[in-house]
DSSP file (Angstrom, degrees, kcal/mol; ACC not computed):
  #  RESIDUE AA STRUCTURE BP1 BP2  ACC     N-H-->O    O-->H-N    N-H-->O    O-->H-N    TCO  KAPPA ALPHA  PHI   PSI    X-CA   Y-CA   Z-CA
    1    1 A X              0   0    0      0, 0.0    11,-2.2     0, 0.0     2,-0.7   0.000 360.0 360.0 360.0 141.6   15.0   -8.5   -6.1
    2    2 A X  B     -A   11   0A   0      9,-0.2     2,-2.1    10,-0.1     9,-0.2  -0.848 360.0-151.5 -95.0  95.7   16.4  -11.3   -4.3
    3    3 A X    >   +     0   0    0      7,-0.7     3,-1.4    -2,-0.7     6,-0.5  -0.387  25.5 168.8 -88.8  74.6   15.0  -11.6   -0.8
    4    4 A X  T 3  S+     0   0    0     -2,-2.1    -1,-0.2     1,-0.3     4,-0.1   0.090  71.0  68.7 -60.9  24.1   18.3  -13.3    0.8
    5    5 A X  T 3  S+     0   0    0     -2,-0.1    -1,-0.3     2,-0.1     2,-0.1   0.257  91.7  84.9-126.5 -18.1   16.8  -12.8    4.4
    6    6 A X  S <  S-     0   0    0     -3,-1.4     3,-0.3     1,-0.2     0, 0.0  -0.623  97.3 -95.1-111.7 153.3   14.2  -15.3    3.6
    7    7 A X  S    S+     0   0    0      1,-0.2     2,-2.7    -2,-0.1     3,-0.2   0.065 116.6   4.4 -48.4 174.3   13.8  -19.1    3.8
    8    8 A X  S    S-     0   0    0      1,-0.2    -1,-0.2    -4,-0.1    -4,-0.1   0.046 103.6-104.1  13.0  -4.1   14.8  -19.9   -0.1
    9    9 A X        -     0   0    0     -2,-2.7    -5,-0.2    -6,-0.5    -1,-0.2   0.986  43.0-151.0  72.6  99.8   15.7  -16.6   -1.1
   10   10 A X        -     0   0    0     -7,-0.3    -7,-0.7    -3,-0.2     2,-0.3  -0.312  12.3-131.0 -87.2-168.2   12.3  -16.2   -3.1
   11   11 A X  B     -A    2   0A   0     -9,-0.2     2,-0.6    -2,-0.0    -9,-0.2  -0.999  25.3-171.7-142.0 122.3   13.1  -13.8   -6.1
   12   12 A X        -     0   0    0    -11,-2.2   -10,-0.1    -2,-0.3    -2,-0.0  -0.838  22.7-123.7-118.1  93.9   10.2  -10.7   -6.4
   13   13 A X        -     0   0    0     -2,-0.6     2,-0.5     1,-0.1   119,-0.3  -0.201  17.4-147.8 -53.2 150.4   10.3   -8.3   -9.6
   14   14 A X        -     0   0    0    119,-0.1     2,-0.8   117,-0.1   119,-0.2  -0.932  10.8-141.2-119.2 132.2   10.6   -5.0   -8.7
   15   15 A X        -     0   0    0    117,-0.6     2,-1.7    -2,-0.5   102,-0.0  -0.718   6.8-155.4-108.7 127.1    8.7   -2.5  -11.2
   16   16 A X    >   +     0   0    0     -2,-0.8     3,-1.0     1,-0.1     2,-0.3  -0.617  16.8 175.4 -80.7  99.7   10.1    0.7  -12.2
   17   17 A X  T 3   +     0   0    0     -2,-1.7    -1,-0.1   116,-0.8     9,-0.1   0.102  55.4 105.2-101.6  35.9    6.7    2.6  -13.1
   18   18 A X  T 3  S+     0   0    0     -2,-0.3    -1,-0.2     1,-0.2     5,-0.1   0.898  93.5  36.0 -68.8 -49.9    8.9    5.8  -13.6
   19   19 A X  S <  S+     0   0    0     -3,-1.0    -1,-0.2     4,-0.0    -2,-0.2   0.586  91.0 131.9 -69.6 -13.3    8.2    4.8  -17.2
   20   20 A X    >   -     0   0    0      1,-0.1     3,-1.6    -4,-0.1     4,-0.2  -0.133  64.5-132.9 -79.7 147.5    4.5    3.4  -16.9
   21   21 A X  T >  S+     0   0    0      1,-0.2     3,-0.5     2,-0.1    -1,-0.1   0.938 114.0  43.5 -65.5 -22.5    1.8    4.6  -19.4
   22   22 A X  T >> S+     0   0    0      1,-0.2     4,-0.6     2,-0.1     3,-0.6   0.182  86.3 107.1-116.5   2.7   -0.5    5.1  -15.7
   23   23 A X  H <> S+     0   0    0     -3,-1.6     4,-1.5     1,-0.2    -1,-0.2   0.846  74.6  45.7 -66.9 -22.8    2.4    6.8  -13.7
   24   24 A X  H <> S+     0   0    0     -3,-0.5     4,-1.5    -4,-0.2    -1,-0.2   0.703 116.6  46.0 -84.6 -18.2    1.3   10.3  -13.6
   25   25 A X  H <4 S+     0   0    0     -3,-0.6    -2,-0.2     2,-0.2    -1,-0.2   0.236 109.5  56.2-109.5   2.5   -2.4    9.0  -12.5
   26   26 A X  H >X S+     0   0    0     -4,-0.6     4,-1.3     2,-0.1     3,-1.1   0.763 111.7  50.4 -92.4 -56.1   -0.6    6.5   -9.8
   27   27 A X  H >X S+     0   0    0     -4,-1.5     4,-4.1    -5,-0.3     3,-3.5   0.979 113.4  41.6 -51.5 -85.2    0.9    9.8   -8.7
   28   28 A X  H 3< S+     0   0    0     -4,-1.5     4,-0.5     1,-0.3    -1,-0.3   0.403 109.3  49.2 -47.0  -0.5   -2.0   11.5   -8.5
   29   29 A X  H <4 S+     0   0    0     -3,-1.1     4,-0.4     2,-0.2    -1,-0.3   0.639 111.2  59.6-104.1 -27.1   -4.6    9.2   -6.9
   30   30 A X  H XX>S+     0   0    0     -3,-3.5     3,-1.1    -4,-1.3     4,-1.0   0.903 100.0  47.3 -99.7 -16.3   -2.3    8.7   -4.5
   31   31 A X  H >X5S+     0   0    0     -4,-4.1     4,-2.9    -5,-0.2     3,-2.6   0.991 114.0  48.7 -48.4 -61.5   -1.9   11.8   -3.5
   32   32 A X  H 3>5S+     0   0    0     -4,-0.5     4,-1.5     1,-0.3    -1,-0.2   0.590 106.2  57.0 -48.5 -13.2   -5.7   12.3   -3.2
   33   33 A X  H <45S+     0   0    0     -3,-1.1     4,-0.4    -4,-0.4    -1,-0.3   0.389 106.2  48.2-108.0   3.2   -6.1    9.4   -1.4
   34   34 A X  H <<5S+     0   0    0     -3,-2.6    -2,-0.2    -4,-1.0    -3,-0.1   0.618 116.3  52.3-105.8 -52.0   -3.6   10.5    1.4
   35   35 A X  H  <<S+     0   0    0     -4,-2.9     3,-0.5    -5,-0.5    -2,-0.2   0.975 115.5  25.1 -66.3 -62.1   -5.3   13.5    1.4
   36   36 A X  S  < S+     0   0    0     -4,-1.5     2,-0.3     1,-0.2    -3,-0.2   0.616 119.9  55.4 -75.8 -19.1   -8.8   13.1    1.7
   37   37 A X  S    S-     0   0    0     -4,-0.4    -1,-0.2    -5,-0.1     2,-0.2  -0.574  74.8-169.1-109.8  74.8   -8.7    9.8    3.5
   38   38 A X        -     0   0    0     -3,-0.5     2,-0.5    -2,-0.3    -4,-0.1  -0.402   2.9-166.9 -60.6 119.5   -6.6   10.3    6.4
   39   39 A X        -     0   0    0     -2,-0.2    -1,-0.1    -5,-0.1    -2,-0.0  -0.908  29.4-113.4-134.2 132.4   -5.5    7.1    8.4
   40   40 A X        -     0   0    0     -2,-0.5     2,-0.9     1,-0.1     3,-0.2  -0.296  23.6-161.8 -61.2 129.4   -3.9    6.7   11.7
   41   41 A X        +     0   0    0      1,-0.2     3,-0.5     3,-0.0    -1,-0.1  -0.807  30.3 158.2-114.7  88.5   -0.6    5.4   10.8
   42   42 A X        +     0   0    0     -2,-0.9     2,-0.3     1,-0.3    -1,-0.2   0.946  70.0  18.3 -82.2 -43.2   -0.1    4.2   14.5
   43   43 A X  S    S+     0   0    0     -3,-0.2     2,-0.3     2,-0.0    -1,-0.3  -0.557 100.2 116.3-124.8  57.9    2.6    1.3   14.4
   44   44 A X        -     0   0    0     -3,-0.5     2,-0.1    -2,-0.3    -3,-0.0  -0.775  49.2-162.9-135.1  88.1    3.9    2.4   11.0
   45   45 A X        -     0   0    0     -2,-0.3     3,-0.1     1,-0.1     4,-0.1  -0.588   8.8-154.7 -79.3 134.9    7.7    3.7   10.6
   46   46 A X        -     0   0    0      1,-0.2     2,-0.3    -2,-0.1    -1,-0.1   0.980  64.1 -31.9 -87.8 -36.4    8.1    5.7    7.3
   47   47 A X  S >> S-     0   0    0      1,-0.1     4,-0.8     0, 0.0     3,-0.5  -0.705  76.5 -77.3-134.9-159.3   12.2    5.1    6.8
   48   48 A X  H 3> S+     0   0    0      1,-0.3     4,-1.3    -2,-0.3     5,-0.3   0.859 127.8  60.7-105.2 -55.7   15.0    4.7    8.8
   49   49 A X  H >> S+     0   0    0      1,-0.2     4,-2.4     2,-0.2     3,-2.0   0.841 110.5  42.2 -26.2 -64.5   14.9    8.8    9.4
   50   50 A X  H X> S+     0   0    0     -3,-0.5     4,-2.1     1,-0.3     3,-1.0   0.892 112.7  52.8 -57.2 -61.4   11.5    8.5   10.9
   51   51 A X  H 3X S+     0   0    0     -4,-0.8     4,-1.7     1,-0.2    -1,-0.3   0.498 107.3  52.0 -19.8 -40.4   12.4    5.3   12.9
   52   52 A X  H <X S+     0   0    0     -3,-2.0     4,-0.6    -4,-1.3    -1,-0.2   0.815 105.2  56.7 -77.7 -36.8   15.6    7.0   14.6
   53   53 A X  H XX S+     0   0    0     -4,-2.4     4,-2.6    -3,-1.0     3,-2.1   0.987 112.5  40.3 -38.5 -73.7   13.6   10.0   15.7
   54   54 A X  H 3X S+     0   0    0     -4,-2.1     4,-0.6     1,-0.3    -2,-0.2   0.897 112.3  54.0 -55.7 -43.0   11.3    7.7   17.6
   55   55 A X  H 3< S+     0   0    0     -4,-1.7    -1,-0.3     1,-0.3    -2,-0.2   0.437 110.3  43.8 -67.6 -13.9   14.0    5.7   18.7
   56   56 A X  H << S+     0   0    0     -3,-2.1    -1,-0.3    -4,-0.6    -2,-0.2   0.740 113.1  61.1-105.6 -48.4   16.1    9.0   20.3
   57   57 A X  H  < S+     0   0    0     -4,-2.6     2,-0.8     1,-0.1    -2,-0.2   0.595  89.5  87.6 -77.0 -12.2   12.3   10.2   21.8
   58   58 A X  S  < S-     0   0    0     -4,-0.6     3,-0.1    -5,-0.2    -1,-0.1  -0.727  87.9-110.2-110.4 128.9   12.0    7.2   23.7
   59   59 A X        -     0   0    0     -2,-0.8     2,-0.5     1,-0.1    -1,-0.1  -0.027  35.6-113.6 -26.2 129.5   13.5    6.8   27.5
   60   60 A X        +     0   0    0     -3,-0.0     2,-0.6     2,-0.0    -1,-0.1  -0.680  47.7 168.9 -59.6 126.3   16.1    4.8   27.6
   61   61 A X    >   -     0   0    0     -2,-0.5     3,-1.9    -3,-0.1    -3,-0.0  -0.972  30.1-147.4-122.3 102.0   14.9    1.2   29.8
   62   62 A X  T 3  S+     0   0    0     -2,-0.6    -1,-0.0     1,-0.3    -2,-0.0  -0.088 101.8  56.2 -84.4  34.6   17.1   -1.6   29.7
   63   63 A X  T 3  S+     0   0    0      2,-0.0    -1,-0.3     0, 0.0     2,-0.3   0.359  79.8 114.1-104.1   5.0   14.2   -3.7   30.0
   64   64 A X    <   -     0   0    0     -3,-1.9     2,-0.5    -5,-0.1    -3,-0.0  -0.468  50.5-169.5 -68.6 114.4   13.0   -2.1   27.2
   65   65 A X        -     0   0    0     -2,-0.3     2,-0.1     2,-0.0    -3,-0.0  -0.924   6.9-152.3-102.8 120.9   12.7   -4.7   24.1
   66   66 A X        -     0   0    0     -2,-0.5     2,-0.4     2,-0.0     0, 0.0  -0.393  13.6-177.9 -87.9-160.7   12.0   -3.8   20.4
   67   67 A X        -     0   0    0     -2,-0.1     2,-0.3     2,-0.0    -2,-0.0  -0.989  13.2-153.3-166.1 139.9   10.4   -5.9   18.0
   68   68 A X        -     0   0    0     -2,-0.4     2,-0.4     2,-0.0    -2,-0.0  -0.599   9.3-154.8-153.8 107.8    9.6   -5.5   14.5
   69   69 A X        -     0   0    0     -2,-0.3     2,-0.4     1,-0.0    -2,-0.0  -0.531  10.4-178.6 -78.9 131.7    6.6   -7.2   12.5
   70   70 A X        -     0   0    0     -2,-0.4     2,-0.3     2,-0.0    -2,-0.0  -0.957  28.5-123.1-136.3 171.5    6.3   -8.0    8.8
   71   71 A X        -     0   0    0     -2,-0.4     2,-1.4     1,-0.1     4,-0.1  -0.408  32.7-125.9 -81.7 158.6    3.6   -9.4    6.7
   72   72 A X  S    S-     0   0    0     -2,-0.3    -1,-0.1     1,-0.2    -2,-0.0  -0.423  89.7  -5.1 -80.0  62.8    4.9  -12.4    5.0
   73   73 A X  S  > S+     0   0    0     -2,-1.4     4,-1.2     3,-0.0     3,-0.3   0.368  80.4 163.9 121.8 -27.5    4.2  -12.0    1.6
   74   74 A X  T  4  +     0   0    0      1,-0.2     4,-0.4     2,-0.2    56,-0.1   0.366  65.7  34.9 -12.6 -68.9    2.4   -9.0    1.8
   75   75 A X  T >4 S+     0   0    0      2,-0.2     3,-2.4     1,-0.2    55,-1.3   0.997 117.8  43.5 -69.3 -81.5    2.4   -7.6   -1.9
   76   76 A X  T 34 S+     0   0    0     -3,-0.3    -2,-0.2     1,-0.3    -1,-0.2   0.733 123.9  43.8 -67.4 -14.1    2.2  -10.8   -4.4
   77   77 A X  T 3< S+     0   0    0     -4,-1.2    -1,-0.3    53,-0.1    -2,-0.2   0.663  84.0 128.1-117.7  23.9   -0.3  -12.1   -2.0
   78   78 A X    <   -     0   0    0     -3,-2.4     2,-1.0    -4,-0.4     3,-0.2  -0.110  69.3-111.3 -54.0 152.5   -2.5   -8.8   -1.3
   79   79 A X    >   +     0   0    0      1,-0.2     3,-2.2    49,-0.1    -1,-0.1  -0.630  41.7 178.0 -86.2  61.7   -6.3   -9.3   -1.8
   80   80 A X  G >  S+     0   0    0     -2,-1.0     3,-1.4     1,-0.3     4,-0.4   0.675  70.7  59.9 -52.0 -52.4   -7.0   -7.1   -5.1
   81   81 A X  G 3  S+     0   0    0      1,-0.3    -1,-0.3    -3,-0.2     4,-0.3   0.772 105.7  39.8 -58.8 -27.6  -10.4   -7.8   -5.4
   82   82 A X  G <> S+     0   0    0     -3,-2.2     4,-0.5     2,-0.1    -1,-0.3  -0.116  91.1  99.2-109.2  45.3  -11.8   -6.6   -2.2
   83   83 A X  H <> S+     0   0    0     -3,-1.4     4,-2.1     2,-0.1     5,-0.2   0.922  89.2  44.1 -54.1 -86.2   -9.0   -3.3   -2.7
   84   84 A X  H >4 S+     0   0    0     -4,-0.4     3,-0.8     2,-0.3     4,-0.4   0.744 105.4  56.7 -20.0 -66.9  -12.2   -1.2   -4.2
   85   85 A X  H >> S+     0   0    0      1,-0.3     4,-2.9    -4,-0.3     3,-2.4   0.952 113.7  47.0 -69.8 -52.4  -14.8   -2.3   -1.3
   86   86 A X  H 3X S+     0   0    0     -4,-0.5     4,-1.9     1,-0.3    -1,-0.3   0.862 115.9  40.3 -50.0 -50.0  -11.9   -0.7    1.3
   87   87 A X  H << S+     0   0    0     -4,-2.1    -1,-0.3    -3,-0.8     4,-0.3   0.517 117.1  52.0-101.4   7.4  -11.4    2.3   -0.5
   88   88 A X  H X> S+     0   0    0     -3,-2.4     3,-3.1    -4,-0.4     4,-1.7   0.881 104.7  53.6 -78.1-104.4  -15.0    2.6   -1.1
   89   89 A X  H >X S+     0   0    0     -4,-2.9     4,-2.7     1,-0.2     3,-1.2   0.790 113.5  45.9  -5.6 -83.8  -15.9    2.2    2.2
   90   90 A X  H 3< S+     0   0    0     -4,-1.9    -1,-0.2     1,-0.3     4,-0.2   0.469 100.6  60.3 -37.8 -25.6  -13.5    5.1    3.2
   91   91 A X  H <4>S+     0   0    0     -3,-3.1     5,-0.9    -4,-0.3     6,-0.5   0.684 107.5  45.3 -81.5 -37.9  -14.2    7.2    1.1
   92   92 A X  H X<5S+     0   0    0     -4,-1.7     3,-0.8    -3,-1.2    -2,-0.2   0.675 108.3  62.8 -57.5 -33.6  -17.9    7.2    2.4
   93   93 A X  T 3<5S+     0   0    0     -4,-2.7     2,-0.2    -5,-0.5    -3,-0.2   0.856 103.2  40.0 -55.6 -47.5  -16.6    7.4    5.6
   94   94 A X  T 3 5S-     0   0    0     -4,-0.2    -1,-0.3   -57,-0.0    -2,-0.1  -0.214 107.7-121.5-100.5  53.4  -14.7   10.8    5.4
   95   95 A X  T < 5 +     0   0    0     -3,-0.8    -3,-0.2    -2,-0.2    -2,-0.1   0.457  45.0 173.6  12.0  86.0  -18.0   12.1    3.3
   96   96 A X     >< -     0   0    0     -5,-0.9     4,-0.5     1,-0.1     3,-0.2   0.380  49.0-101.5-106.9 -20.9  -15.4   13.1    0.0
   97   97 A X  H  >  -     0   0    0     -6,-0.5     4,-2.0     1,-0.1     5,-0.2  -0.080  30.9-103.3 102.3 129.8  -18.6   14.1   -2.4
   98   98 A X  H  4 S+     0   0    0      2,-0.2     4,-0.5     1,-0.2     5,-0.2   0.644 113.4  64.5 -82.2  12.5  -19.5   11.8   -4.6
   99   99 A X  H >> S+     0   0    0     -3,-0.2     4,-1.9     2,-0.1     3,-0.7   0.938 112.6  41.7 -73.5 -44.6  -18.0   13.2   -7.9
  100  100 A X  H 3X S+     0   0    0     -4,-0.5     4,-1.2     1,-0.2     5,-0.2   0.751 113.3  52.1 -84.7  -2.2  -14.6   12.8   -6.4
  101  101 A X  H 3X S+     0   0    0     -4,-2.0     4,-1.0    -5,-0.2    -1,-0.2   0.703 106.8  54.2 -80.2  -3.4  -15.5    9.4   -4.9
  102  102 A X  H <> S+     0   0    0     -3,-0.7     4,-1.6    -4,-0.5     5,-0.4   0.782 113.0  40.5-102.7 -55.3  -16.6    8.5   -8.3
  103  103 A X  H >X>S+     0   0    0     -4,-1.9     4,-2.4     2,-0.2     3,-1.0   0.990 115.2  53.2 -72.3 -45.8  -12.9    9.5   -9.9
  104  104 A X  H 3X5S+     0   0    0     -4,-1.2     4,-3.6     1,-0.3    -2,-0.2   0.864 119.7  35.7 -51.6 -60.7  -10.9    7.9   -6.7
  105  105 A X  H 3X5S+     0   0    0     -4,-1.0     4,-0.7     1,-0.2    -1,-0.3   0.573 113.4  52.3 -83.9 -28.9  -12.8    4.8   -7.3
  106  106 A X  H XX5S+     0   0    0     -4,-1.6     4,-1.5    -3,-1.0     3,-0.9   0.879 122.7  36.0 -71.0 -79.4  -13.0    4.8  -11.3
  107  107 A X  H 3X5S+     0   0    0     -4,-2.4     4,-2.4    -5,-0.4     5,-0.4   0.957 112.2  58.9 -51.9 -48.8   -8.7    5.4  -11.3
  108  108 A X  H 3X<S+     0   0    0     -4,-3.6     4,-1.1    -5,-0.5     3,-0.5   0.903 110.1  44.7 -47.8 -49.9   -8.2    3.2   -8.2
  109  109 A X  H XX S+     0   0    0     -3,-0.9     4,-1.4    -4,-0.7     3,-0.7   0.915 114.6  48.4 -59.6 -66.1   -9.9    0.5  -10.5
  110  110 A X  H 3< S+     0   0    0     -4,-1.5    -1,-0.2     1,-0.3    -2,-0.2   0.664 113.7  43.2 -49.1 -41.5   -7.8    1.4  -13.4
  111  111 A X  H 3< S+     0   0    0     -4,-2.4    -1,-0.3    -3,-0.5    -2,-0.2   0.284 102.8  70.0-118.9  -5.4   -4.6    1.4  -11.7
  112  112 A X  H << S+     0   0    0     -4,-1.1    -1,-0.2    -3,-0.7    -2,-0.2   0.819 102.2  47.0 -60.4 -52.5   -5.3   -2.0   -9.6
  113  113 A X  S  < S+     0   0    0     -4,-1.4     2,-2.7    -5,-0.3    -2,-0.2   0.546  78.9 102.9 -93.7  12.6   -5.1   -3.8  -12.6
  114  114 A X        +     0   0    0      1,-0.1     2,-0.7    11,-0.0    -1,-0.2  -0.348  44.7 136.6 -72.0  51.4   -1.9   -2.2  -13.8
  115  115 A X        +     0   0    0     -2,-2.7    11,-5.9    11,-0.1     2,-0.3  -0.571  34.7 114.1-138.2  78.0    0.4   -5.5  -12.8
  116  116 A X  E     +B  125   0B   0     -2,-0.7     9,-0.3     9,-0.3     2,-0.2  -0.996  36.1 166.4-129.9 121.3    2.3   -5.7  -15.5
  117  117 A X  E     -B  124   0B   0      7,-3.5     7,-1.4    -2,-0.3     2,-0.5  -0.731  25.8-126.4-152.6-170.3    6.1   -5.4  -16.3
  118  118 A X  E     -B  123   0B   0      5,-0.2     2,-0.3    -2,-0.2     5,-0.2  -0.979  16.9-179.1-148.2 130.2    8.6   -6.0  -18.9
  119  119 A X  E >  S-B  122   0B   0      3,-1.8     3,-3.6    -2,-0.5    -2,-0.0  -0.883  73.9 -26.8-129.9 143.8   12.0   -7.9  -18.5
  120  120 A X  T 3  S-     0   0    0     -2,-0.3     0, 0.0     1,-0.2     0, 0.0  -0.009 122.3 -36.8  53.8-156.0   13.6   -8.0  -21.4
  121  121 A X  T 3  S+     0   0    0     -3,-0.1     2,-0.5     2,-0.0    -1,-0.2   0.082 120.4  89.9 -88.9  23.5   11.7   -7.8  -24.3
  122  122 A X  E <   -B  119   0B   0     -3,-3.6    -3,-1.8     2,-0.0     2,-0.6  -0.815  62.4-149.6-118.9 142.1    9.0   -9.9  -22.7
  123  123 A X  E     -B  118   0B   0     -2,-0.5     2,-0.3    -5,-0.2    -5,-0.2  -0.934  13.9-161.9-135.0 133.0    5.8   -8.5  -20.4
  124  124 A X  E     -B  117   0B   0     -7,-1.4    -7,-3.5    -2,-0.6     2,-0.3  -0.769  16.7-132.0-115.3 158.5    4.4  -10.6  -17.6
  125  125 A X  E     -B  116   0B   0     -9,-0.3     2,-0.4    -2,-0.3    -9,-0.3  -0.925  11.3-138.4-151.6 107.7    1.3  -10.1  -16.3
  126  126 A X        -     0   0    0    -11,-5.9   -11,-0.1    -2,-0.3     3,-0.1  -0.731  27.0-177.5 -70.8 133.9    1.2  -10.0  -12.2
  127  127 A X        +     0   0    0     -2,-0.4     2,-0.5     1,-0.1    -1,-0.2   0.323  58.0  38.0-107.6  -1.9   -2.0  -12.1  -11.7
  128  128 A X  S    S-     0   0    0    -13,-0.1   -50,-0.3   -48,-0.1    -1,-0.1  -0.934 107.8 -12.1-157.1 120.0   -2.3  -11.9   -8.1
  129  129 A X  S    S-     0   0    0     -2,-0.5     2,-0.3   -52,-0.2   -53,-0.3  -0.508  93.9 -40.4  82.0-152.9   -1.6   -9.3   -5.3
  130  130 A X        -     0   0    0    -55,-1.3     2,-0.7   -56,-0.1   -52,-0.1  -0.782  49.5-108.8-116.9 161.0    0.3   -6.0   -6.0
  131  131 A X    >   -     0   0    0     -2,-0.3     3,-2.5   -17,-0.1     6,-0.1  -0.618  34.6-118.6 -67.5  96.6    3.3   -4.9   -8.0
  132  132 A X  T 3  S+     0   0    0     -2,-0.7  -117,-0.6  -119,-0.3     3,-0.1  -0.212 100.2  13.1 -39.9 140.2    6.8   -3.8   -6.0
  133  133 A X  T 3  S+     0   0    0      1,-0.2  -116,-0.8  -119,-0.2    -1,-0.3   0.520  84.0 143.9  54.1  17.7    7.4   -0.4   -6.8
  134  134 A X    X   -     0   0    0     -3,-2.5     3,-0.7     1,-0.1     4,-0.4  -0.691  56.6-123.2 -74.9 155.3    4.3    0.5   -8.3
  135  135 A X  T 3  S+     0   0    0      1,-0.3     3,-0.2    -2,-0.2    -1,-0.1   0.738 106.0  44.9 -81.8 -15.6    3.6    4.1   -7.2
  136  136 A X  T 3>>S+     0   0    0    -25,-0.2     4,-1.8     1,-0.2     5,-0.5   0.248  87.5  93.1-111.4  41.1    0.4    3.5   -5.7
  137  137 A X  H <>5S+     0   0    0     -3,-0.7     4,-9.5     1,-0.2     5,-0.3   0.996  79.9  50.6 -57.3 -49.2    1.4    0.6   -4.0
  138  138 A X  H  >5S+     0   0    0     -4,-0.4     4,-1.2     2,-0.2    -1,-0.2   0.764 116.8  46.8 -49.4 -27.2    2.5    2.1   -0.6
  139  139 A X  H  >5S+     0   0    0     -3,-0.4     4,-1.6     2,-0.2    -1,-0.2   0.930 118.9  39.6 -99.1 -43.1   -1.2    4.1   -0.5
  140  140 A X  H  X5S+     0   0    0     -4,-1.8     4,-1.3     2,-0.2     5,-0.3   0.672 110.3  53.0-112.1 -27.9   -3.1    1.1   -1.5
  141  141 A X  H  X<S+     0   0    0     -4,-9.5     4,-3.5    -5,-0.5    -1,-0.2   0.987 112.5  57.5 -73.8 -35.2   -1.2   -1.7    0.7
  142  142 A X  H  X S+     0   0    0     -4,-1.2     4,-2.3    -5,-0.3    -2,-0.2   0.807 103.2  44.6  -8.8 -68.6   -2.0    1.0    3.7
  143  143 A X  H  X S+     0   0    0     -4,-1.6     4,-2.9     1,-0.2    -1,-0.2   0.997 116.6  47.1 -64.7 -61.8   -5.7    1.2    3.4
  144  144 A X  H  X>S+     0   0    0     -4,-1.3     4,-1.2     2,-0.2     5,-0.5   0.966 118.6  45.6 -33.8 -64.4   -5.7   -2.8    3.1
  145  145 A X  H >X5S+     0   0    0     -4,-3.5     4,-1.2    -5,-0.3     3,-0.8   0.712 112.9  50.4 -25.0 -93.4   -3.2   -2.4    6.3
  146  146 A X  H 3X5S+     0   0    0     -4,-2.3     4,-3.3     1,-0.3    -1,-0.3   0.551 107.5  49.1   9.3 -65.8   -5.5    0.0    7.8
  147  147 A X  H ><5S+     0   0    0     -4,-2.9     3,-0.5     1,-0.2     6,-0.3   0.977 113.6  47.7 -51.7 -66.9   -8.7   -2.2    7.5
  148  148 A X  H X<5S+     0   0    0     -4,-1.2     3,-0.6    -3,-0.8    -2,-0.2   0.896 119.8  40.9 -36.0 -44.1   -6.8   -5.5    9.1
  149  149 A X  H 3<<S+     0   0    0     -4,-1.2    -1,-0.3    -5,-0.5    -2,-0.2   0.904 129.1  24.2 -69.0 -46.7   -5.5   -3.4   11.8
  150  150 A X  T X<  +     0   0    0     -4,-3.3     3,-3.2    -3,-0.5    -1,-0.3  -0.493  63.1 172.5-130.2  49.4   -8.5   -1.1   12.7
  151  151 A X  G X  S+     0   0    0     -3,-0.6     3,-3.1     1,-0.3     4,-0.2   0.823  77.6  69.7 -33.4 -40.2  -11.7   -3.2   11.4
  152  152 A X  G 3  S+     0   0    0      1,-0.3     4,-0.4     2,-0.2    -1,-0.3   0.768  92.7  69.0 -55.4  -6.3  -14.2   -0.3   13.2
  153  153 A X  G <  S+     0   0    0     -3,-3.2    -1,-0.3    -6,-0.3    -2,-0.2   0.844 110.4  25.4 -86.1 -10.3  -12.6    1.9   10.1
  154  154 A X  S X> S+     0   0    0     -3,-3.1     4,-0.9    -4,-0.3     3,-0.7   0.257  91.7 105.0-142.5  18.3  -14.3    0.2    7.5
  155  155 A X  T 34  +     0   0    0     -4,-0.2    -1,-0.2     1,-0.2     3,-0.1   0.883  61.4  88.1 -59.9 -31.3  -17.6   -1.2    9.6
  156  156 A X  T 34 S+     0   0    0     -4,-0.4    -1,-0.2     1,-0.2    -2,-0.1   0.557 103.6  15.0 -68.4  -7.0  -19.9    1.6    7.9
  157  157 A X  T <4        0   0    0     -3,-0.7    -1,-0.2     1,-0.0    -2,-0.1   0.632 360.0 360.0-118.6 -13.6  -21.0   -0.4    4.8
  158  158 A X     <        0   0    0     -4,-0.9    -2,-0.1    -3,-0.1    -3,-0.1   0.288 360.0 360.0 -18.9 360.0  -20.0   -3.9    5.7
């Protein structure tokens, strides 16, 4: 994808992991991890649906300004290594049991390092941050989110 809204128009693959051998276990982890480690998603709109909602629930003010932040970079420069500690953390936090902290954290591992794609007949090898359109991307830039946002969520083994 071609980010024409940005200085140089960088260019970011986007991976369709519709196909991926780890797509049914992207599915699943991230469901489990939305379930059992539930996180206030306080400043977070999920599309334009959700966004219009809020936006019709709030008074009109004409001194009223919106705003809207993004991370720069967010995804190719995501911190991968300390991914694990976070969901770790959390997972101790909402007392999950360890057999199923054990899987989250065993698949989450697995499916970290799944940043890989194919153009053509050629496969590149994401070395750094996370993969666009990977399935558990959304779940996994979140927690990261989460952490920055709300540090007190992920003091208990720090």
């Amino acid at each position: 994808m071609i980010k024409i809204h940005k200085e140089d128009a960088p260019i970011r693959p986007i991976i369709n992991w519709s196909n991926a051998p780890a797509y049914k276990l992207a599915k699943m982890v991230s469901k489990k991890l939305k379930s059992y480690i539930p996180l206030p998603y306080n400043f977070n709109v999920n599309n334009i649906v959700h966004l219009i909602n809020d936006l019709t629930d709030t008074p009109y003010d004409p001194n009223l300004k919106l705003s809207s932040f993004d991370i720069t970079n967010l995804y190719n420069n995501f911190p991968t290594n300390e991914l694990l500690k976070f969901i770790n953390i959390m997972c101790e936090k909402h007392g999950i049991g360890e057999r199923l902290e054990e899987e989250i954290m065993k698949t989450s591992g697995i499916l970290n390092d799944q940043n890989y794609f194919r153009v053509h007949d050629t496969i590149y090898i994401q070395n750094e941050g996370l993969a666009m359109g990977a399935t558990t991307l959304s779940i996994f830039s979140e927690i990261y989110l989460q952490h920055i946002e709300n540090p007190e969520i992920c003091v208990v083994l720090l």
